[in-house]
C-alpha positions as CSV (number, residue, x, y, z in Angstrom):
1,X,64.3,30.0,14.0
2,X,63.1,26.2,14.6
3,X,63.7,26.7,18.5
4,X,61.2,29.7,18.7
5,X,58.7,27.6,16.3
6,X,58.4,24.6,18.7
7,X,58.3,27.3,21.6
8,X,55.5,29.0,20.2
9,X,53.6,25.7,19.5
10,X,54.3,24.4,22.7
11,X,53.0,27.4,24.8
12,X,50.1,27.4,22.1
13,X,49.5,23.7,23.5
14,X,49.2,24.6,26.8
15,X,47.0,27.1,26.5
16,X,44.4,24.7,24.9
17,X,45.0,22.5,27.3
18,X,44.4,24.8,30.6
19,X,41.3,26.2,28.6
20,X,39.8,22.9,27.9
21,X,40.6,21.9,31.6
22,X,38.9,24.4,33.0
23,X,35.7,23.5,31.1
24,X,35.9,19.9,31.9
25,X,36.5,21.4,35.7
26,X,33.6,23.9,35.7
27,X,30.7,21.0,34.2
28,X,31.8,18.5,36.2
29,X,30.9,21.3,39.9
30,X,27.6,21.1,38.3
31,X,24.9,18.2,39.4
32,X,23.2,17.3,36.3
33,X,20.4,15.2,38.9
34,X,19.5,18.1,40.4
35,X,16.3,19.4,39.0
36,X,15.7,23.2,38.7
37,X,13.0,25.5,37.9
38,X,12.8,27.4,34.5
39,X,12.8,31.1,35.2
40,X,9.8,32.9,34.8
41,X,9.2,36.4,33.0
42,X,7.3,39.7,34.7
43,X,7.6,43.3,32.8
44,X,10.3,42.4,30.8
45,X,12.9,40.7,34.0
46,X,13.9,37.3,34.2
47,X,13.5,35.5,37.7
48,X,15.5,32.6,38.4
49,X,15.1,30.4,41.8
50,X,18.4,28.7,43.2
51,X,18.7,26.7,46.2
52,X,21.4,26.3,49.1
53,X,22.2,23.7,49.4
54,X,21.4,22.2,45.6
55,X,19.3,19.6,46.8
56,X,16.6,20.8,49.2
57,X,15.8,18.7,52.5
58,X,13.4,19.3,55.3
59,X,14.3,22.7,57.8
60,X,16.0,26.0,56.9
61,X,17.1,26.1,53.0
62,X,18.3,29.3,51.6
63,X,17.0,31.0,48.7
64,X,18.2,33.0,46.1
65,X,15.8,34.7,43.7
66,X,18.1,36.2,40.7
67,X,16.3,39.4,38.6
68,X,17.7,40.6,35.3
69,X,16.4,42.9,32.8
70,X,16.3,41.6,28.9
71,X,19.8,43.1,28.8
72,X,21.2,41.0,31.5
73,X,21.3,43.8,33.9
74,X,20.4,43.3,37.4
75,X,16.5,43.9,38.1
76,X,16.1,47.3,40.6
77,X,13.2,49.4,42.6
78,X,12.0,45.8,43.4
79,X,10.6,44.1,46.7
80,X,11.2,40.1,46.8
81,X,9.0,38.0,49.4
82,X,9.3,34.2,49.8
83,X,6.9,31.6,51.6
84,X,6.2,27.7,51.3
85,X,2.5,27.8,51.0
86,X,-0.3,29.7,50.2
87,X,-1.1,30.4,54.1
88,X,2.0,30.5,55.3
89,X,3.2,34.3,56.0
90,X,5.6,36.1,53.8
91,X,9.2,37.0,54.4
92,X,10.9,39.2,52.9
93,X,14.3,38.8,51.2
94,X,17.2,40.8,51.7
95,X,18.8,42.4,48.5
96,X,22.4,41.7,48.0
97,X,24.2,45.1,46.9
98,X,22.6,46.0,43.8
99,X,23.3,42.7,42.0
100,X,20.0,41.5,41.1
101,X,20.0,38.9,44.1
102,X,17.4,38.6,46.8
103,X,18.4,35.8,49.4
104,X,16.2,34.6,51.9
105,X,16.2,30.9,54.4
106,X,12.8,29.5,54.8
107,X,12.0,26.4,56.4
108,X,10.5,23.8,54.0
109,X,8.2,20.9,55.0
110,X,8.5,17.1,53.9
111,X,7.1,16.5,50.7
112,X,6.6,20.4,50.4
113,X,6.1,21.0,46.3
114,X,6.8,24.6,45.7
115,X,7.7,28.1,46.7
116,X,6.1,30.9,45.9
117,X,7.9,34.4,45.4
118,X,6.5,37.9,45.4
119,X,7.9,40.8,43.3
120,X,6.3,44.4,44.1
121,X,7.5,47.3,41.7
122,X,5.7,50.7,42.7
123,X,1.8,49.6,42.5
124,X,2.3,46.6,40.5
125,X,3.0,42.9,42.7
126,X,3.3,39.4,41.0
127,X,3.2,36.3,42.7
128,X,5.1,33.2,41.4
129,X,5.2,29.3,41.9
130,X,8.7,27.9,41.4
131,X,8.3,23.8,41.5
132,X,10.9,22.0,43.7
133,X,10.9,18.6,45.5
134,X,12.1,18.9,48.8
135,X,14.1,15.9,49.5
136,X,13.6,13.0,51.7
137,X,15.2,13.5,55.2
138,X,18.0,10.7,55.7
């Protein structure tokens, strides 16, 4: 009985271990520097900006504009435009599958300050400023 006691305690260990590795693992892929925009709310979805790469620089940076419903469900019937300034032309982004993801690469100027994002559902259109700081070249 003392044999499958120490087993048990043991394989109990290691669990704990593995689970509180993978959490020190998953925080540490995450660039606390790296400043991002709080999502913004229209009829009831959530929009959230990311950037690829993290850090933006000068030239083509992708976009991804993620929709969710107060549920957490993935925002549908929705059109999602990007551009860098309030003359420059909009493009619009491609949905991926029916996820709640819009991606879209724009090119982004030197010391360029924000992008704006436009949702159309039916007759209804928002537009939205998401701050960023577009990184100094190197």
């Amino acid at each position: 009985m003392r044999i499958f006691s120490t087993s048990l305690s043991v394989h109990v260990g290691m669990r704990y271990l593995f689970g509180l590795t993978l959490v020190l693992f998953l925080s540490a892929c995450s660039d606390p520097n790296v400043p991002k925009s709080p999502p913004q709310y229209w009829q009831g979805l959530e929009i959230v900006l990311e950037t690829r790469p993290q850090v933006v620089t000068p030239g083509m940076n992708e976009f991804l504009v993620i929709i969710t419903d107060k549920r957490g469900l993935p925002g549908s019937d929705l059109v999602v435009s990007l551009r860098t300034s309030e003359t420059a032309a909009w493009s619009q982004a491609i949905q991926d599958g029916h996820s709640g993801v819009f991606r879209r690469a724009v090119r982004l100027a030197s010391g360029q300050e924000g992008v704006f994002v436009q949702l159309k559902r039916a007759k209804d259109e928002v537009e939205l400023l998401f701050p960023l700081r577009v990184a100094k070249p190197l």
